[in-house]
N, C-alpha and C positions, 0 to 999 in steps of 0.2 A: 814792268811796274812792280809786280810783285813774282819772286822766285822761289821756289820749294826745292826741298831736296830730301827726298826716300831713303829710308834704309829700314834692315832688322827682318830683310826676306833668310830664305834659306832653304835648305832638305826638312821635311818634318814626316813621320809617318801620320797616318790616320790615325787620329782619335788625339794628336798631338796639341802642341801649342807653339803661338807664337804672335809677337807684338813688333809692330810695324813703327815705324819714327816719322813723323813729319817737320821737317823744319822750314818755316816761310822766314822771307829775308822782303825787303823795301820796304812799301807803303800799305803797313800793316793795317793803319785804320780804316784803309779804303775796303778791306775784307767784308762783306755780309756772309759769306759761306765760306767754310774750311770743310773737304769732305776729300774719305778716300773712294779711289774705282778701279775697276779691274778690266783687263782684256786679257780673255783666255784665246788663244790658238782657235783661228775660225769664227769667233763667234765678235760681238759688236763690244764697244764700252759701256760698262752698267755702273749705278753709285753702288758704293755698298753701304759707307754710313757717314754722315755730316751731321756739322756743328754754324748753327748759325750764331750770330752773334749777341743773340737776347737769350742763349744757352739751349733753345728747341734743339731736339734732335731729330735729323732723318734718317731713317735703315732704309737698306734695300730689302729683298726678301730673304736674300744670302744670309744677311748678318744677323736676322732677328731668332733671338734666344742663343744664339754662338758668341756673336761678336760686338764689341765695346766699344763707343770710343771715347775719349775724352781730350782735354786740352789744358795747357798751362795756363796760371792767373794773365800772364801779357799774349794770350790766346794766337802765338807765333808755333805752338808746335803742339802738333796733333799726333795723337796714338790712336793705333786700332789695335786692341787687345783681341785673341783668336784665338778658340776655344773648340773642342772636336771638330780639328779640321778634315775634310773630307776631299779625297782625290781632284772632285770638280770643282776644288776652291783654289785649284792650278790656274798660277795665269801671273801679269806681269800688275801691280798694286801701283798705282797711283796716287800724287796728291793735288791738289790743285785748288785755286781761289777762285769766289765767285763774286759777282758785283753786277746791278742791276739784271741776274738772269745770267750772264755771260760772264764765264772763264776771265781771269784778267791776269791768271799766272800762265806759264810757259810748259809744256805737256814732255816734261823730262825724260830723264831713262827708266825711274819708275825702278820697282823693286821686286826681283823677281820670288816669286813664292812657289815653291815646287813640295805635295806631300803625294807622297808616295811609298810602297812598302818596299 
């Protein structure tokens, strides 16, 4: 129903930066949530930051006072701006759709984000 596609991971040292791309493709309108998440190696999927559609924003804890995000006027493509990144912000970057509570996009390859010195 609705597909995303990740990019704008990469190598970054600590204290670096770096912004991330989301681009959703089908049934745009049926979006209430555009947000990015992460799994790092071991650990579960967490949000880090979302846009719903009357402009609210949610952070995770990750992302507050670091990371940004925002979105295009036809709210099809989402960025996460990323600001002193830190070792433990390793991990693979997701994006995904969300509609009554529940995912309605497809849980892709995701975008790998690696900082390191």
């Amino acid at each position: 129903q609705v597909q995303v596609v990740e990019s704008g991971g990469g190598l970054v040292q600590p204290g670096g930066s770096l912004t991330l791309t989301c681009v959703a493709t089908g049934d745009i309108a049926s979006i209430y949530v555009l947000g990015w998440y992460r799994q790092a190696p071991g650990k579960e999927r967490e949000v880090v930051a979302a846009l719903t559609r009357d402009g609210r924003t949610i952070q995770g804890d990750s992302a507050k006072g670091r990371f940004t995000v925002s979105e295009n006027n036809a709210k099809d493509v989402l960025y996460l701006q990323m600001t002193n990144l830190r070792t433990d912000d390793t991990a693979v970057y997701y994006c995904n759709a969300l509609r009554n509570h529940e995912y309605i996009g497809c849980w892709g390859q995701g975008t790998q984000v690696t900082v390191s010195s």
